[in-house]
C-alpha positions as CSV (number, residue, x, y, z in Angstrom):
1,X,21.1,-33.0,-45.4
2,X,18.3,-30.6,-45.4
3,X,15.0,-32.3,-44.4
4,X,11.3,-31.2,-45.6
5,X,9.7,-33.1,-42.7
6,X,10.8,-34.5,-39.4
7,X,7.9,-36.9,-38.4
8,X,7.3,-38.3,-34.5
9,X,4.4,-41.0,-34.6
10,X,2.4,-41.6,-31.7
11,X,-0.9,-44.0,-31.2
12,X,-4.1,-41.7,-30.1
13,X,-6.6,-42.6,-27.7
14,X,-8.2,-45.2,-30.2
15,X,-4.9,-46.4,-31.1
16,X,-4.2,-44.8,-34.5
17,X,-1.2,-44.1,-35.7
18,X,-0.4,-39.9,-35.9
19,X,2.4,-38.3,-36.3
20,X,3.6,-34.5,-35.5
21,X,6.1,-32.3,-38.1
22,X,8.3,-31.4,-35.3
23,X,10.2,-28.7,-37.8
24,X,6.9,-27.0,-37.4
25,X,5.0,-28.7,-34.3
26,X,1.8,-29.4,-36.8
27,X,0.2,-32.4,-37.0
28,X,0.9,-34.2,-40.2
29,X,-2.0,-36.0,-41.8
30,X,-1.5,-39.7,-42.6
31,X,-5.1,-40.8,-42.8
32,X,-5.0,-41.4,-46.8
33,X,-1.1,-42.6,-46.7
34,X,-1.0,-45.8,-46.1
35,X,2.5,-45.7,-47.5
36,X,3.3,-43.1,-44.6
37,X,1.0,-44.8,-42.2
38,X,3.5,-48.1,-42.1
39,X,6.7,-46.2,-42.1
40,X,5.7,-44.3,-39.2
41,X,4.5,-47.1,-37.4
42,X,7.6,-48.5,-37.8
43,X,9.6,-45.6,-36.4
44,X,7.4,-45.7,-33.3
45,X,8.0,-49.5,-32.9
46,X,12.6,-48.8,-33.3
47,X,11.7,-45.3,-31.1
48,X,13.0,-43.6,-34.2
49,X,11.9,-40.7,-36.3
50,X,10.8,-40.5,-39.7
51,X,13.0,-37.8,-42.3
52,X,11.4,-36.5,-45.4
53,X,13.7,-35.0,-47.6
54,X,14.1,-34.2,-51.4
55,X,15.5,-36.8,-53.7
56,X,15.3,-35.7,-57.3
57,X,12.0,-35.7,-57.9
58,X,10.2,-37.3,-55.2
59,X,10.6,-38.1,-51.8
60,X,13.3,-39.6,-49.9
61,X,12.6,-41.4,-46.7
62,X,15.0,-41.5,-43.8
63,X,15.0,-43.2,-39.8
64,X,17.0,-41.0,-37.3
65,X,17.3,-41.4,-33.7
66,X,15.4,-38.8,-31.9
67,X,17.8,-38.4,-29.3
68,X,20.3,-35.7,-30.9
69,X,19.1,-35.2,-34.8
70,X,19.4,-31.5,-34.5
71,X,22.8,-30.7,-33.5
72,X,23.0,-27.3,-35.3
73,X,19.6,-26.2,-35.6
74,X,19.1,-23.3,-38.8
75,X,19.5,-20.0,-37.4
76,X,16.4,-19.1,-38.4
77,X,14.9,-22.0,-36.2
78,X,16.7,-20.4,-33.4
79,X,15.5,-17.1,-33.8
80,X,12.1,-18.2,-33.6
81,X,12.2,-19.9,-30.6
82,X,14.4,-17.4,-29.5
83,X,11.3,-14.7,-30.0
84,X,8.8,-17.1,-28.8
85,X,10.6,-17.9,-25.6
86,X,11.1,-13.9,-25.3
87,X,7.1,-13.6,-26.0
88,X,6.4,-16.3,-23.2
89,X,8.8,-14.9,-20.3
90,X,7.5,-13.9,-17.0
91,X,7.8,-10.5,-15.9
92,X,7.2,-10.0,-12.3
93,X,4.2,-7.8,-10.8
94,X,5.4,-4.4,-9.6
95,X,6.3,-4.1,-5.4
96,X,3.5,-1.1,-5.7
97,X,0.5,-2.2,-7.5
98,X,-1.7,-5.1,-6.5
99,X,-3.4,-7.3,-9.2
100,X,-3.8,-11.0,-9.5
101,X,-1.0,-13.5,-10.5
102,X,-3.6,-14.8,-13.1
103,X,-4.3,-11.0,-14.4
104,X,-1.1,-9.5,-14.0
105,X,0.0,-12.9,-16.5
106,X,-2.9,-12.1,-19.1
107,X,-1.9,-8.2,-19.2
108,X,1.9,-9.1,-19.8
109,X,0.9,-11.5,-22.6
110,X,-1.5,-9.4,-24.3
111,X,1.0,-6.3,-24.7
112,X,3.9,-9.2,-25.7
113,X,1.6,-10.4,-28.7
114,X,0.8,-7.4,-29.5
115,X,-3.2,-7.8,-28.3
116,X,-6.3,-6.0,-27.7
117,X,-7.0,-5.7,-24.4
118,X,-9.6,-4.0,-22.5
119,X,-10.2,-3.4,-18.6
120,X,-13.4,-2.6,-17.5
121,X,-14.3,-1.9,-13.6
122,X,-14.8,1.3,-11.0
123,X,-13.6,4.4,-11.0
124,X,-10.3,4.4,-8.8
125,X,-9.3,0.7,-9.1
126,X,-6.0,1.2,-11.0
127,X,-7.3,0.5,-14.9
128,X,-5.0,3.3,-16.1
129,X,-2.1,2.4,-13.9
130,X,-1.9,-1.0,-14.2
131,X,-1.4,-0.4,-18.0
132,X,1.4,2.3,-17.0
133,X,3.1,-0.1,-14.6
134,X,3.2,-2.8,-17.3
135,X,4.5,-0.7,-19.6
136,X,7.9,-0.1,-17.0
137,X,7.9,-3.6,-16.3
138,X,8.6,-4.5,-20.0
139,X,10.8,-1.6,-21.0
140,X,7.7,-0.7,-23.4
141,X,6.7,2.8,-24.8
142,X,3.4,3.8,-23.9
143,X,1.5,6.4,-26.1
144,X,-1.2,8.0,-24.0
145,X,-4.9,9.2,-25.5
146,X,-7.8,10.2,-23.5
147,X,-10.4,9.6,-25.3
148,X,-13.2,11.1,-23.2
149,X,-11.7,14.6,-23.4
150,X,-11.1,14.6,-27.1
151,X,-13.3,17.1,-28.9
152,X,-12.4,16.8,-32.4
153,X,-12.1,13.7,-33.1
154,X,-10.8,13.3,-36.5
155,X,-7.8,15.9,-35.7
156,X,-6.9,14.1,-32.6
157,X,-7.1,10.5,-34.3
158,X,-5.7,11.3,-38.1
159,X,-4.5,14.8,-38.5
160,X,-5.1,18.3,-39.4
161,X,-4.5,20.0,-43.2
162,X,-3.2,23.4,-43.2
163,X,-3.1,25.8,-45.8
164,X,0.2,28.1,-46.0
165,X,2.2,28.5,-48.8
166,X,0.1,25.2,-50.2
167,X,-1.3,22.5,-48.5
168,X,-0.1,20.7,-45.5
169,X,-1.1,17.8,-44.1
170,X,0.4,17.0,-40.4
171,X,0.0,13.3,-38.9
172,X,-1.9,13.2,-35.6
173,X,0.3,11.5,-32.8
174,X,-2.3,9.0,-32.9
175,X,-0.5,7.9,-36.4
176,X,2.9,8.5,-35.1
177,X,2.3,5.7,-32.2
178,X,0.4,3.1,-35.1
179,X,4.0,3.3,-36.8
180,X,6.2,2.6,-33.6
181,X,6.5,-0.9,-33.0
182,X,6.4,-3.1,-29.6
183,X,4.4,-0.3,-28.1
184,X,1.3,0.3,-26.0
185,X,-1.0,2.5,-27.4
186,X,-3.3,3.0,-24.0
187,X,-7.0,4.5,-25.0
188,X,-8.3,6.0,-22.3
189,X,-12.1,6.4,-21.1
190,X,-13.1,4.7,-24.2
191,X,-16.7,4.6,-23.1
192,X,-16.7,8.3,-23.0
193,X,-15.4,8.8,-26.5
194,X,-17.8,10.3,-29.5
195,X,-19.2,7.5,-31.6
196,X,-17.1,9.1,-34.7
197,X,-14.0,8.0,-32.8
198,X,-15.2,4.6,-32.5
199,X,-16.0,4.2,-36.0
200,X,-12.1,5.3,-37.2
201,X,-11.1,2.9,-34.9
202,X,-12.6,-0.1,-36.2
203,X,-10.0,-1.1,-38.9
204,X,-7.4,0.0,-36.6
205,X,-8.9,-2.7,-33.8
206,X,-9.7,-5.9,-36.3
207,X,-6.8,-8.2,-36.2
208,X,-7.4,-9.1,-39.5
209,X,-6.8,-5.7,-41.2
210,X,-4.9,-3.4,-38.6
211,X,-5.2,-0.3,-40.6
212,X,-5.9,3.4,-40.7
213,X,-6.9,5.8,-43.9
214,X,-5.7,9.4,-43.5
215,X,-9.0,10.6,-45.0
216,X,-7.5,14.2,-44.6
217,X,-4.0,13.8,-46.2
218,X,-4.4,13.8,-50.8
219,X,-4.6,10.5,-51.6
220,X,-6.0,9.2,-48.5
221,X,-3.0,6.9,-48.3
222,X,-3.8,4.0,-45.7
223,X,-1.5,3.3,-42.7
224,X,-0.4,0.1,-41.4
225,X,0.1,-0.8,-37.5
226,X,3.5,-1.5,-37.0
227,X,4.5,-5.4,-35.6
228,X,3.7,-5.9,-31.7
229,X,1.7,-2.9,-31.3
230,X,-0.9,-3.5,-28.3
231,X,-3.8,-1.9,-27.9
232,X,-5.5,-1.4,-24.4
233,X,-8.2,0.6,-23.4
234,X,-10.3,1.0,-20.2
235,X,-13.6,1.7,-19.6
236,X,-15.9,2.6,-16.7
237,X,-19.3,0.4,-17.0
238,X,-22.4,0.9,-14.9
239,X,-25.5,3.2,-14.1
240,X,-23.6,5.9,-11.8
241,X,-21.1,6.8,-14.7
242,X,-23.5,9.4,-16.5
243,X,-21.0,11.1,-19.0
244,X,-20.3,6.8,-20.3
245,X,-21.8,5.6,-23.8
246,X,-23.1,2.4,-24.2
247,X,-20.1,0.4,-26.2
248,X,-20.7,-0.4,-29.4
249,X,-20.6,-5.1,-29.6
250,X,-18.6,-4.7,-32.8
251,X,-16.0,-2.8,-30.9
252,X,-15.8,-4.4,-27.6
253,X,-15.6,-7.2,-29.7
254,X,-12.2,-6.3,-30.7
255,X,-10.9,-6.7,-26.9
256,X,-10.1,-9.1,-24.5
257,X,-11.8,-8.1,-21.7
258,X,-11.1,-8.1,-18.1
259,X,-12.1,-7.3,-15.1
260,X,-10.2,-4.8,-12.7
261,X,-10.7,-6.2,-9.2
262,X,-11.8,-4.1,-6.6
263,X,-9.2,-5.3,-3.3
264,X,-10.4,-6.2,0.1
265,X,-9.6,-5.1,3.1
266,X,-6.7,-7.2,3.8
267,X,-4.9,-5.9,0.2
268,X,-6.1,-2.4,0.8
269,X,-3.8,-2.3,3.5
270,X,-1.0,-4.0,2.2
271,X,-1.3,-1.5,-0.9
272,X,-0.9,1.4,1.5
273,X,1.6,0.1,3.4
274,X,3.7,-0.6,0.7
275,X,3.2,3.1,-0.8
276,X,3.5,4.9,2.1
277,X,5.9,2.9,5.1
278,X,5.4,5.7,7.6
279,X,1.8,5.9,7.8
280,X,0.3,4.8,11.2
281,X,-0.9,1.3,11.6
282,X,-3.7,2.1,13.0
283,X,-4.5,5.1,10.9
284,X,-4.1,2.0,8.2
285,X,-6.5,-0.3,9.6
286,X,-9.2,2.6,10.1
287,X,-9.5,3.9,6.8
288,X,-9.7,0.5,5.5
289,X,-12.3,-0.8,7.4
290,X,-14.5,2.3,6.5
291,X,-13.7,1.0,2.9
292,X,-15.0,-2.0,3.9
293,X,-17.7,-1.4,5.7
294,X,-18.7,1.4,3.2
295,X,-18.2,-1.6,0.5
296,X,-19.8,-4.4,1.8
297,X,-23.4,-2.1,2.5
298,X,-23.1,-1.2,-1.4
299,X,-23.3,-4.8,-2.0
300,X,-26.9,-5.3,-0.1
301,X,-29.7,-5.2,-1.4
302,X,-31.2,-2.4,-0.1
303,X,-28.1,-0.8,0.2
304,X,-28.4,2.7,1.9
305,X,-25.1,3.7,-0.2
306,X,-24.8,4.4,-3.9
307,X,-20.9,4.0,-4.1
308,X,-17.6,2.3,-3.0
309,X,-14.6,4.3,-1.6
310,X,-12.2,3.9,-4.6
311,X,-8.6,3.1,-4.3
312,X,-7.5,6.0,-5.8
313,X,-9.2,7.9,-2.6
314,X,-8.0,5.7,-0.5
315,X,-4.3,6.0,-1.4
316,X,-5.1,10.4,-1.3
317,X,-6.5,9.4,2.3
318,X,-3.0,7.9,3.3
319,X,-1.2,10.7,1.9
320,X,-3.2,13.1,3.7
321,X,-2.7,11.5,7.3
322,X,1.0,11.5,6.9
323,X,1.0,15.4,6.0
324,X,-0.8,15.2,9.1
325,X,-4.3,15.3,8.5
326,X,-6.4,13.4,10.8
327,X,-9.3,10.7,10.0
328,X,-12.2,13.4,10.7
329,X,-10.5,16.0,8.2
330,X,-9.6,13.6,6.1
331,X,-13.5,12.5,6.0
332,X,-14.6,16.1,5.5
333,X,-12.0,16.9,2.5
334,X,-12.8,13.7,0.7
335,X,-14.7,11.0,2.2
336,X,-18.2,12.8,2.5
337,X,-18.8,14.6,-0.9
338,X,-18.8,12.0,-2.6
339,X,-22.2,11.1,-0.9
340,X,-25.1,13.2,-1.5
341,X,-27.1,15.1,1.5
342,X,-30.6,14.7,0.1
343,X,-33.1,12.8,2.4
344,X,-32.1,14.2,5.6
345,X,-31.1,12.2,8.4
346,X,-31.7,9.4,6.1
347,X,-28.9,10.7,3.4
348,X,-25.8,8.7,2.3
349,X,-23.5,11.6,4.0
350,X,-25.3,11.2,6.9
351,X,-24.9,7.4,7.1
352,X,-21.4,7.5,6.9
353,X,-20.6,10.6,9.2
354,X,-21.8,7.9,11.6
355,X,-19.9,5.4,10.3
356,X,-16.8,7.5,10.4
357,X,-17.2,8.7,14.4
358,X,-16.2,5.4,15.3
359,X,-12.7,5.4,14.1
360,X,-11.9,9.3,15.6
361,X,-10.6,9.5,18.7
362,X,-12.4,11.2,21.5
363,X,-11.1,14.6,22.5
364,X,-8.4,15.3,20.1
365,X,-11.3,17.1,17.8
366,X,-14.1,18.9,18.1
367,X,-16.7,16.1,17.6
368,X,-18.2,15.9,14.3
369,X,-21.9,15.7,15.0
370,X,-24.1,18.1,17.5
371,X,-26.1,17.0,20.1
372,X,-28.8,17.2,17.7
373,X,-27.3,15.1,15.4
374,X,-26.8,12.1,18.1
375,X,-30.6,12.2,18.9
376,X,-31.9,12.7,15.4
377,X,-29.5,9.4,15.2
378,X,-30.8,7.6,18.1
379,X,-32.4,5.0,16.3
380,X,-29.9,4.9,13.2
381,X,-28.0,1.1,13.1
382,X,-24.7,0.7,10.8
């Protein structure tokens, strides 16, 4: 017998009788039944549950045990949960990329829905890997844009028309990833993108029309994103990023955002330890106490330093010292132009020259700073 509703009462907080279509886990409203209201009272009080099913005309009613009352479930009741327990699994995080249980869980469920999702956060804290790393982890294709170093928009996002022997329209690959399903389409430096690419985006973004018009191609046809396509982007936010726009609200409004974390000392390490097994201990410990040093006075108030050390630099550092570079080269390839001489003995370079002598080892190289530098430094506290 083929049922339209299997009913489970249940008394609320107040003591009302409610009841729950368990062929589609909704709540089914009784509050104008009375009829209904007594028969599922009744089930609660036998611990049965209440059948609805088709009897000419009207309604049938019907008590089953609950223990048992499916014992061959529809197929297509199995392939839903089927998909759902699919959508739900747990993948684990990657043995080379640190990032919160809690974020890691988020990212995994966003791109198995099929989500927006946007990371925001410093340059160098893994926004554009984490995505990549995902994307492995689920056996996921991943369709790459940079938006920041797309000059014409409109090509890059819907296509070109060509005129040889008539007209030809080509599809960007933009379109070719909206019609791939279960992928990751990964927009890149989206706060660097020209407005005009935002705007074509829009439709594409909005859950509730997931679409793109091919302005270019006759007919303007419109294009529909394919079922479990997820869209994450990543953006760099803040004053020291000068080539970054403003976001649009309507289009951040399209993503879930979150923020990429920027590790501590203790992760740091671990991160380079795991990458790279045969660098140093020590060498380990030393670059990533500059880091966090060189962290910790950006987050003063009156910080004498403008920027972090990013992660990605950090992880370049490591490489470096195992191709045997040592801390003070590595400093002078990498560390120190990223800080800006201006001021003097009271510039950011200067600050963490000193910062850096601490970790180099005496006699093994020439020493960074002159006898100049030491007394011009005299009164200079880190």
């Amino acid at each position: 017998m083929e049922y339209k509703q299997v009913l489970r009462g249940y008394y609320d907080t107040e003591k009302r009788v409610k009841a729950i279509d368990l062929l589609t886990d909704q709540p089914y409203f009784i509050e104008d039944r009375p009829d209904m209201k007594q028969r599922i009272e009744r089930a609660i009080n036998f611990k049965q549950l209440l059948a609805v099913y088709q009897r000419g005309t009207r309604n049938g009613f019907k008590y089953i045990e609950q223990e048992g009352w499916r014992t061959e479930p529809e197929e297509s009741v199995l392939n839903a949960l089927k998909n759902d327990m699919e959508k739900q699994k747990t993948i684990n995080k990657p043995d080379d990329f640190i990032i919160s249980d809690l974020k890691w869980k988020y990212l995994v469920r966003c791109v198995n829905r099929g989500k927006n999702l946007m990371f925001v956060g410093p340059a160098g804290t893994g926004k554009t890997q984490v995505v990549f790393k995902a994307a492995e982890m689920l056996d996921r294709k991943i369709f790459y844009f940079n938006l920041g170093s797309t000059q014409d928009v409109r090509s890059a996002i819907i296509g070109n028309t060509y005129f040889k022997d008539g007209t030809y329209f080509e599809e960007s690959a933009f379109v070719t990833a909206l019609k791939t399903p279960n992928t990751i389409i990964l927009l890149d430096e989206i706060s660097r993108a020209n407005p005009e690419a935002w705007n074509i985006l829009m439709p594409v973004l909005d859950a509730n029309i997931r679409k793109l018009r091919l302005d270019e191609k006759e007919n303007s046809p419109v294009i529909d994103v394919a079922d479990g396509v997820s869209f994450i982007s990543t953006a760099n936010i803040g004053f020291e990023y000068t080539s970054a726009r403003m976001l649009d609200r309507a289009l951040v409004d399209r993503f879930s955002i979150v923020e990429m974390d920027t590790l501590d000392k203790e992760q740091e390490m671990k991160l380079l330890a795991m990458k790279y097994s045969k660098l140093d201990p020590q060498v380990n410990e030393a670059l990533c106490d500059i880091s966090f040093r060189i962290r910790m006075e950006c987050e003063r108030e009156n910080s004498k330093l403008s920027s972090i050390l990013s992660t990605r630099t950090l992880i370049e550092a490591a490489e470096m010292s195992i191709d045997d570079f040592s801390i003070d080269e590595i400093a002078e390839l990498i560390f120190y132009p990223q800080y800006p001489e201006d001021g003097g003995t009271d510039s950011e370079r200067i600050y963490v020259r000193q910062l850096v002598q601490k970790y180099i080892q005496k006699g093994t190289k020439e020493n960074l700073f002159t006898d100049d530098d030491f007394r011009a430094l005299d009164n200079y506290d880190v």
